[in-house]
C-alpha positions in Angstrom: 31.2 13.0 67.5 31.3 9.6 65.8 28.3 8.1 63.5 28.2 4.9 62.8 26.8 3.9 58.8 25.6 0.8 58.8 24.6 -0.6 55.1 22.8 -3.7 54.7 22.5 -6.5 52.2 23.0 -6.3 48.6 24.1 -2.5 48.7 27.1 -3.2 47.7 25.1 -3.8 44.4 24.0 -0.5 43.6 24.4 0.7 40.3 23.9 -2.5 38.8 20.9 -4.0 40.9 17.6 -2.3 39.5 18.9 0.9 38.4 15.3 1.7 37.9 14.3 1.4 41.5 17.6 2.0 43.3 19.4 4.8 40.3 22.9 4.1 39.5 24.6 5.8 42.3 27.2 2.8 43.3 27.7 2.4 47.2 31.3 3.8 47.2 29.6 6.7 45.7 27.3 7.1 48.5 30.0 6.6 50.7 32.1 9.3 49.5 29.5 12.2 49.8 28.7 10.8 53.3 32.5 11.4 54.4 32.4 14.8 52.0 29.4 16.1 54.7 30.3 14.5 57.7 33.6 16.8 57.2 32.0 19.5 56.7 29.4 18.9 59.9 32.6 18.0 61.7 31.9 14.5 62.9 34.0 11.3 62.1 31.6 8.1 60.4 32.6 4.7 60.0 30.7 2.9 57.4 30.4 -0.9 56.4 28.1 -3.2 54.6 26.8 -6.2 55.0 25.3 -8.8 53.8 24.8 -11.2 57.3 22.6 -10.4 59.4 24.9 -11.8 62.2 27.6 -9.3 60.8 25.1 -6.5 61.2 24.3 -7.2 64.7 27.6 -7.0 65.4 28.3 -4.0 63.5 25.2 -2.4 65.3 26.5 -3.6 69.3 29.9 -1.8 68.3 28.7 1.0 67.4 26.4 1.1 71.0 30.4 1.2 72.0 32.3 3.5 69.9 29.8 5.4 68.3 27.2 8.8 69.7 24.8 7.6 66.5 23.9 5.1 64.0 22.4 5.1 60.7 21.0 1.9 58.9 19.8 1.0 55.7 18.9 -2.8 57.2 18.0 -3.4 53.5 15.8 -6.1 52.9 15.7 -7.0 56.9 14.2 -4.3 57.7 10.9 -6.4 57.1 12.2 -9.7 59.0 14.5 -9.0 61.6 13.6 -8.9 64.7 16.7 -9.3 65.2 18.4 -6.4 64.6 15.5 -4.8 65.8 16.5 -5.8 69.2 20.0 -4.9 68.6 18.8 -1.2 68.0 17.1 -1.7 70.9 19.9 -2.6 72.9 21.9 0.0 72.5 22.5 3.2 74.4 22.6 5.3 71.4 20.5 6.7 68.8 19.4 5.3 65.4 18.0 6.6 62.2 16.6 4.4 59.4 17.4 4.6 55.5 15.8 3.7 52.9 16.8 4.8 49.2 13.3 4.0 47.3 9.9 4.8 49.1 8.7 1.1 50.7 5.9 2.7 51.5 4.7 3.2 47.9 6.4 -0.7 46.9 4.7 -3.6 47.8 2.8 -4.6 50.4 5.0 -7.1 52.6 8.1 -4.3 52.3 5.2 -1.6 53.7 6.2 -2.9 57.6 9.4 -2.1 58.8 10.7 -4.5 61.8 13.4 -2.0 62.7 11.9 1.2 62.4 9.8 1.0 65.8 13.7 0.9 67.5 14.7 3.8 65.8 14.8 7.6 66.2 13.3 7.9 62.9 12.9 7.2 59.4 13.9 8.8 56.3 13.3 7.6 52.7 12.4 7.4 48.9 15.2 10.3 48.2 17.8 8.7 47.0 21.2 8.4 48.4 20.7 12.1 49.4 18.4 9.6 52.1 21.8 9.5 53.5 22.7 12.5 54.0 19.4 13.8 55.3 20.1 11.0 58.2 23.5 11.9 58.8 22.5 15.2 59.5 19.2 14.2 61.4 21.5 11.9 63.8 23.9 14.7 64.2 21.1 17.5 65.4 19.6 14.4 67.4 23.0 13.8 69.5 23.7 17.4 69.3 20.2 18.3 71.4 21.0 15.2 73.9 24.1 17.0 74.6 
């Protein structure tokens, strides 16, 4: 199994872009305890970032390719992007979305997710154990379509 980890804009800011909402985990060192448990679940993840939404189209329509599941943290177009909502959409494979603060309990316009609607589900507000819970949600997801 292959899982696609898609990170969005300005991730590759953590630890220094509001600690106080985002902590001071950096992204390398979300991506290393992503790769640490998708070892030990047994699947194989490719992971980018980035900060063009063009970029994470094309990301996402590679993954509907090469991958059995995706997880996104569209970042801050998950309120715009219709998109990459489409993209989601578009492809034959599952999706989960991640979110490392709660936007439900932020302000109002980050309250409505675009994406969400095109994806399996939604899990956030933990951290960058967010991650992990959706690497192991997409997992059990392609696991049961098997």
């Amino acid at each position: 199994m292959n899982v696609a980890v898609i990170h969005g804009p300005n991730l590759n800011l953590l630890g220094v872009r509001e600690p106080d909402v985002y902590g001071t985990v950096t992204l390398a060192e979300i991506d290393e305890r992503i790769r640490a448990l998708a070892e030990a679940l047994g699947v194989e993840v490719t992971i980018c970032q980035h900060n063009s939404e063009g970029a994470m189209i094309d990301a996402i329509q590679q993954a509907g390719c090469e991958a059995d599941g995706i997880v996104i943290n569209p970042a801050g177009y998950t309120h715009t992007s219709v998109a990459i909502h489409d993209a989601l959409k578009a492809v034959p494979v599952p999706a989960i979305e991640v979110h490392l603060s709660n936007i439900l309990a932020r302000e109002d316009w980050r309250q409505r997710s675009m994406t969400a609607p095109a994806c399996a589900g939604v899990i956030g507000g933990l951290g960058a154990d967010s991650y992990l819970l959706a690497l192991r949600g997409i997992v059990a997801l392609v696991e049961a379509g098997r």
